[in-house]
DSSP file (Angstrom, degrees, kcal/mol; ACC not computed):
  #  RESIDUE AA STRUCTURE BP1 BP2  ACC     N-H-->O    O-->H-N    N-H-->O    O-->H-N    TCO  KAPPA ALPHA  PHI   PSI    X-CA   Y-CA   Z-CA
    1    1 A X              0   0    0      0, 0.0     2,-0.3     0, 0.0     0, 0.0   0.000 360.0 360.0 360.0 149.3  123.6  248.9  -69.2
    2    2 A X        -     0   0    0      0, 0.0     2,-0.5     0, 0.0     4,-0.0  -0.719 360.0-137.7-155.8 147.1  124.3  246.8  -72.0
    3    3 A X        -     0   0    0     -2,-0.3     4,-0.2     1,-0.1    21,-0.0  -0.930  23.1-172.2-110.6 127.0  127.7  245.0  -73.3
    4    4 A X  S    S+     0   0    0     -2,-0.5    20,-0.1     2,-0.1    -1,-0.1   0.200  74.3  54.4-109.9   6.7  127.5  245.5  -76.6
    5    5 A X  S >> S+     0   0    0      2,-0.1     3,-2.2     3,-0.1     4,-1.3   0.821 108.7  48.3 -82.9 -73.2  130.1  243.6  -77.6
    6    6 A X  H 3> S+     0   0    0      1,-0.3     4,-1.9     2,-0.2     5,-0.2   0.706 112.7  51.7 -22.0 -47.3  128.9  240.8  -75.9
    7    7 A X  H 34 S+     0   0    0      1,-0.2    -1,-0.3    -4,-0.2     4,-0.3   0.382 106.1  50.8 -93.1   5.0  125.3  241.3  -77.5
    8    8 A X  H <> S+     0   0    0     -3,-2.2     4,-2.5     3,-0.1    -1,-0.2   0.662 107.3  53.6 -96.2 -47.8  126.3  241.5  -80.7
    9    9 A X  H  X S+     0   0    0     -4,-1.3     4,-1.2     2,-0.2    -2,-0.2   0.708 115.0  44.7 -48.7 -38.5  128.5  238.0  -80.3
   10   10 A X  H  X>S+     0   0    0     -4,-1.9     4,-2.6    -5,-0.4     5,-0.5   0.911 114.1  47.9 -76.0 -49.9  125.1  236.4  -79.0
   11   11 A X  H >45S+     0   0    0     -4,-0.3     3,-1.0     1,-0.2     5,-0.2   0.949 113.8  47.0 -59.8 -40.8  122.9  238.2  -82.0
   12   12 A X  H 3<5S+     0   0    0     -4,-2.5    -1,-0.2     1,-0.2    -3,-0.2   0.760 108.4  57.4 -91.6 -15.4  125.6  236.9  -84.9
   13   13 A X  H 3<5S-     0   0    0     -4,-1.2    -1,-0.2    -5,-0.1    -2,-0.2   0.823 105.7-135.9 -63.6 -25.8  125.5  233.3  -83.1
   14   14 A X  T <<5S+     0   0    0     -4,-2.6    -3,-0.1    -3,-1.0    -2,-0.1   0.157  77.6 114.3  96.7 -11.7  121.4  233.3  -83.8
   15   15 A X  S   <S+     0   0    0     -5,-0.5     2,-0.3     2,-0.0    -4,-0.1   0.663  82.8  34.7 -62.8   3.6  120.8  231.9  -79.9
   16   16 A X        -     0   0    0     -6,-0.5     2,-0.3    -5,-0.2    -2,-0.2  -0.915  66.1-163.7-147.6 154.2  119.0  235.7  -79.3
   17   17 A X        +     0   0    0     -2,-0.3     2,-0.3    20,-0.0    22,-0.2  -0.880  21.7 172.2-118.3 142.0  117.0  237.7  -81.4
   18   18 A X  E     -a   39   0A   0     20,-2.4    22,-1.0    -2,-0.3     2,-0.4  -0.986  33.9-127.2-159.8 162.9  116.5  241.3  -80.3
   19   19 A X  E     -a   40   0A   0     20,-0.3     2,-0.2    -2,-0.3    22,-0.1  -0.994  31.0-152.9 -89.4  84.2  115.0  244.7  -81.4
   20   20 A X  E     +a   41   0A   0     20,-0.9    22,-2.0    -2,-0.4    24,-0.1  -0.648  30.5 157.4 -64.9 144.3  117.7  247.8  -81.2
   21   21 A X        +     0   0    0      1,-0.2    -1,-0.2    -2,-0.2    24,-0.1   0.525  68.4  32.9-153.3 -71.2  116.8  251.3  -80.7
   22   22 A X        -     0   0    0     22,-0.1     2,-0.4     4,-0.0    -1,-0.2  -0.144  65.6-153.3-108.5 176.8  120.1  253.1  -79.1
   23   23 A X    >   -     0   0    0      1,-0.1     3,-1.2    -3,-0.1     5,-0.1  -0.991  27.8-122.3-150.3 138.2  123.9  252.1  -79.9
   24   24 A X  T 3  S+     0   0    0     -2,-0.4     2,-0.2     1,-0.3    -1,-0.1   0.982 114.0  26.9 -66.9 -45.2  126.9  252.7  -77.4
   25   25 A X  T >  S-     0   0    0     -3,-0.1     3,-1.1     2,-0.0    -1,-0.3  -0.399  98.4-164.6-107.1  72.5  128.5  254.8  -80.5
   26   26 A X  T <  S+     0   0    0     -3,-1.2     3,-0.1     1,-0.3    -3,-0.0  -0.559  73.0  53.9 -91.7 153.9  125.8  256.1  -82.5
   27   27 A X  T 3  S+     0   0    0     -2,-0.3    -1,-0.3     2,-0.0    -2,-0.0  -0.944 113.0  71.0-103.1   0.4  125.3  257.3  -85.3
   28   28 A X    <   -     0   0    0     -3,-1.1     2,-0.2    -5,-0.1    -3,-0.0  -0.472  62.6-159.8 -70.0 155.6  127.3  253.7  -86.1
   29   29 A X        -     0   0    0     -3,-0.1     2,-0.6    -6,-0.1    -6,-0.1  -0.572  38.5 -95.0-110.2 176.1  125.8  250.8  -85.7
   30   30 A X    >   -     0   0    0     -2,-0.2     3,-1.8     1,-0.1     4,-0.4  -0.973  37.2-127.0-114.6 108.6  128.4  247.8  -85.4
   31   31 A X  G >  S+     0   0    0     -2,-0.6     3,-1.8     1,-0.3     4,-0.3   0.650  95.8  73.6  15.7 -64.4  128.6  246.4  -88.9
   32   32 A X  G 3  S+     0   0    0      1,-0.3    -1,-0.3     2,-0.1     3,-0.2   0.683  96.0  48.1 -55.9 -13.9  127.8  242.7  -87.9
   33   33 A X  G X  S+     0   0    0     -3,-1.8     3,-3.2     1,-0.2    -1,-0.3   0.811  80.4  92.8 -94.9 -44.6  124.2  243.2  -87.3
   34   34 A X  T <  S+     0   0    0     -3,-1.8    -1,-0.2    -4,-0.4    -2,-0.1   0.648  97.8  31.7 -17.8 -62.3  123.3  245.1  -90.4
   35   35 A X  T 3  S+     0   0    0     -4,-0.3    -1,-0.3    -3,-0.2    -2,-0.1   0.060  89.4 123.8-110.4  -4.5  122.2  241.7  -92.4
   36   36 A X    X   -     0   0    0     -3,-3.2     3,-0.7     1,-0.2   -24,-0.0  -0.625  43.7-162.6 -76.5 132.5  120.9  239.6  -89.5
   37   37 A X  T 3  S+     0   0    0      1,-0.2    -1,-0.2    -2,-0.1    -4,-0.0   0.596  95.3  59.7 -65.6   1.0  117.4  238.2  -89.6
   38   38 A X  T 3  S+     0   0    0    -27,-0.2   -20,-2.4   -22,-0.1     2,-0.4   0.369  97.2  85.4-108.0  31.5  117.0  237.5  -86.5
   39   39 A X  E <   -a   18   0A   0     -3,-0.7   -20,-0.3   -22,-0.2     2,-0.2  -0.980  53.0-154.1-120.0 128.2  117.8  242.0  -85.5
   40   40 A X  E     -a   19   0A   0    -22,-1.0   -20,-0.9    -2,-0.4     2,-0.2  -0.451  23.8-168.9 -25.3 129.1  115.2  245.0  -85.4
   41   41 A X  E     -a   20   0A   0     -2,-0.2     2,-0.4   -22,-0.1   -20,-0.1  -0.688   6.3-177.8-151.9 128.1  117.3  248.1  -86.1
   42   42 A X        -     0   0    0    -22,-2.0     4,-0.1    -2,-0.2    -2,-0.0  -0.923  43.2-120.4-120.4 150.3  116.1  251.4  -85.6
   43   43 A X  S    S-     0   0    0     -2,-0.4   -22,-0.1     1,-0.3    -1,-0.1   0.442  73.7 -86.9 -71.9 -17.3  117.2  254.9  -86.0
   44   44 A X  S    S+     0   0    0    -24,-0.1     3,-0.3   -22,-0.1    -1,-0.3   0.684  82.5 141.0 124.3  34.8  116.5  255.6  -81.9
   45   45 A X    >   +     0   0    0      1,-0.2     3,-0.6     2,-0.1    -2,-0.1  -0.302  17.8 121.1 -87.8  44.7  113.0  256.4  -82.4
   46   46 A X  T 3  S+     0   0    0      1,-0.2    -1,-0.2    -4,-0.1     3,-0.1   0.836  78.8  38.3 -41.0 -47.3  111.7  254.7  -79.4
   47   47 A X  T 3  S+     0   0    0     -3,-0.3     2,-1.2     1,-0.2     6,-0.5   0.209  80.4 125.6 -96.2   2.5  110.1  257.6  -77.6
   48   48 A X    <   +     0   0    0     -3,-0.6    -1,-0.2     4,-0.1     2,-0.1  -0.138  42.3  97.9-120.7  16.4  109.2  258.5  -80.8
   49   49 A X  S    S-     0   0    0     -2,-1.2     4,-0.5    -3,-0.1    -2,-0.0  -0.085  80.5-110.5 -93.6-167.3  104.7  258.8  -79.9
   50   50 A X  S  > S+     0   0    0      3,-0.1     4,-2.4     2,-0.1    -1,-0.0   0.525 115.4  54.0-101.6 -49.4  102.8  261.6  -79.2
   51   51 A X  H  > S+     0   0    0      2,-0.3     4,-0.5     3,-0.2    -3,-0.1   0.618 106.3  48.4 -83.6 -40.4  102.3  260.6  -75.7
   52   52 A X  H >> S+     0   0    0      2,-0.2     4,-2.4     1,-0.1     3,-1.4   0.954 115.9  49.1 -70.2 -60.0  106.0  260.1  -74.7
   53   53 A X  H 3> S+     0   0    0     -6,-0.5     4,-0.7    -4,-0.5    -2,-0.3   0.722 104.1  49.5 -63.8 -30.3  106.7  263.2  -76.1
   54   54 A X  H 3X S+     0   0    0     -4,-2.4     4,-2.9     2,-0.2    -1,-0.3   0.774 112.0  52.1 -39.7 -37.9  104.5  265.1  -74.8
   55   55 A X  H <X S+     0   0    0     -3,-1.4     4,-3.4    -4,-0.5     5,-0.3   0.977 108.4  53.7 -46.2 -59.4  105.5  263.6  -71.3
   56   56 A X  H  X S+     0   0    0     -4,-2.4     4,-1.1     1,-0.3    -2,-0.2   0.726 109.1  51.1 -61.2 -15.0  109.1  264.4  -72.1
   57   57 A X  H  X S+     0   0    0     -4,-0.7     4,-3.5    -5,-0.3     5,-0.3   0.932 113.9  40.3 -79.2 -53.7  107.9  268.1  -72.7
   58   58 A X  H  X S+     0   0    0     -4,-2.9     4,-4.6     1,-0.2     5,-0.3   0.915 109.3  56.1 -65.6 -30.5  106.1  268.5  -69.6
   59   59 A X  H  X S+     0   0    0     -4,-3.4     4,-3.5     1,-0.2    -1,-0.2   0.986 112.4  52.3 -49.0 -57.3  109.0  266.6  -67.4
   60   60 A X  H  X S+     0   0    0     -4,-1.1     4,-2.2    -5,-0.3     5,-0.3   0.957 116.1  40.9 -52.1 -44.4  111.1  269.7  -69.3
   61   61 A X  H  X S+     0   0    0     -4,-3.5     4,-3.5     1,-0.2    -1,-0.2   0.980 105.4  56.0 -67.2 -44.9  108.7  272.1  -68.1
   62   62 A X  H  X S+     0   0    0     -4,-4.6     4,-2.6    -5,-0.3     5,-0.3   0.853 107.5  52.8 -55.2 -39.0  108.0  271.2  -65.0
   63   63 A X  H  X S+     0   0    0     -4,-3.5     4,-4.3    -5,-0.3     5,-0.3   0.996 105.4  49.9 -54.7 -63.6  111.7  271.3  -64.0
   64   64 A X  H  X S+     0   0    0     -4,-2.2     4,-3.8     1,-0.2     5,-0.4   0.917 110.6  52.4 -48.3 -38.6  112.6  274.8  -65.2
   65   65 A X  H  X S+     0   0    0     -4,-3.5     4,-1.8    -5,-0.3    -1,-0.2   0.944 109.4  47.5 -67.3 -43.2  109.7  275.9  -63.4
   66   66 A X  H  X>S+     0   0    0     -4,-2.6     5,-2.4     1,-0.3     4,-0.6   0.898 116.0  46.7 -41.2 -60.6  111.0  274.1  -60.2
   67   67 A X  H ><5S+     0   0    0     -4,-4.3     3,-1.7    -5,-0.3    -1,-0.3   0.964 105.0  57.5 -37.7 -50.5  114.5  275.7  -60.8
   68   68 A X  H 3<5S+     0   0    0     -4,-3.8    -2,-0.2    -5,-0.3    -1,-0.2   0.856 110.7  43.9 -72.8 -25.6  113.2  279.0  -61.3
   69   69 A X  H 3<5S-     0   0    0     -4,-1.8    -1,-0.3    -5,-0.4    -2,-0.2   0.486 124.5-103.4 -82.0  -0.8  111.5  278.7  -57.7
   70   70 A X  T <<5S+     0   0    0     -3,-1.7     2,-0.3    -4,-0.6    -3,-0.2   0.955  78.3 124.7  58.5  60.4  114.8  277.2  -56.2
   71   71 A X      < -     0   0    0     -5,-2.4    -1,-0.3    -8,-0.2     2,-0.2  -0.893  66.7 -90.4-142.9-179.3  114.1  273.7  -55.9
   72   72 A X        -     0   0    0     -2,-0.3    -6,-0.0     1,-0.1    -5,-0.0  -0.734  47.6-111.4-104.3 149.0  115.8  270.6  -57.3
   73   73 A X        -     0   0    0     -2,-0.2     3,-0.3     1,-0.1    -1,-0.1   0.218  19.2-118.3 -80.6 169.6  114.7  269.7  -60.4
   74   74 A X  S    S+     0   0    0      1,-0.2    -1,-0.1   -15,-0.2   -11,-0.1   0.504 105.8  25.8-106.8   1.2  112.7  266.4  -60.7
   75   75 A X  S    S-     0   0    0    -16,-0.1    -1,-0.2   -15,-0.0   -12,-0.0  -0.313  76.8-172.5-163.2  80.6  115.2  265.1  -62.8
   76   76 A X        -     0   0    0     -3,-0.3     2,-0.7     1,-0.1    -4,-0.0   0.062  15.2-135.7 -72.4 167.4  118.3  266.2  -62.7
   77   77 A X        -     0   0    0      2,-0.0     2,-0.4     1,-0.0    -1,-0.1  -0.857  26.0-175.9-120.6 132.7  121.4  265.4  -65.2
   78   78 A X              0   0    0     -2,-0.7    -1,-0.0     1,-0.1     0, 0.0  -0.962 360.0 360.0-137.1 167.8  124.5  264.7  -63.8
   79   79 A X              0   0    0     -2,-0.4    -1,-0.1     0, 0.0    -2,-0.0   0.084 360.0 360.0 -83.5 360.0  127.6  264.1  -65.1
């Protein structure tokens, strides 16, 4: 969990540099960041390999099949 107010107030002082992937409301980004050098910002491709995704596929599979046998999923989403 992340402040994003807060981390945005450190990035526009220049005491931090950082890399951004996710955003508390995306598709926005928060303005101030846009133009900093010292800020990475990317469209939320993180997971964004061959390797992850393929994980993230099997993780998907592996659940339904675990549902479909009536067992709790191996990652369940709650609310």
């Amino acid at each position: 969990m992340v402040d994003e107010q807060a981390l945005v107030r450190e990035l526009v002082s220049g005491r931090i540099r950082a890399g951004l992937d996710v955003f508390a409301h995306e598709p926005e980004v928060p303005r101030e960041l846009l133009d900093l050098p010292n800020v990475v910002l990317t469209p939320h491709l993180g997971s964004a390999t061959q390797q992850t995704r393929e994980a993230m596929t099997r993780l998907v599979v592996d659940n339904l099949l675990r549902v479909e046998r009536g067992e709790q999923p191996l990652a369940p989403v709650r609310a």
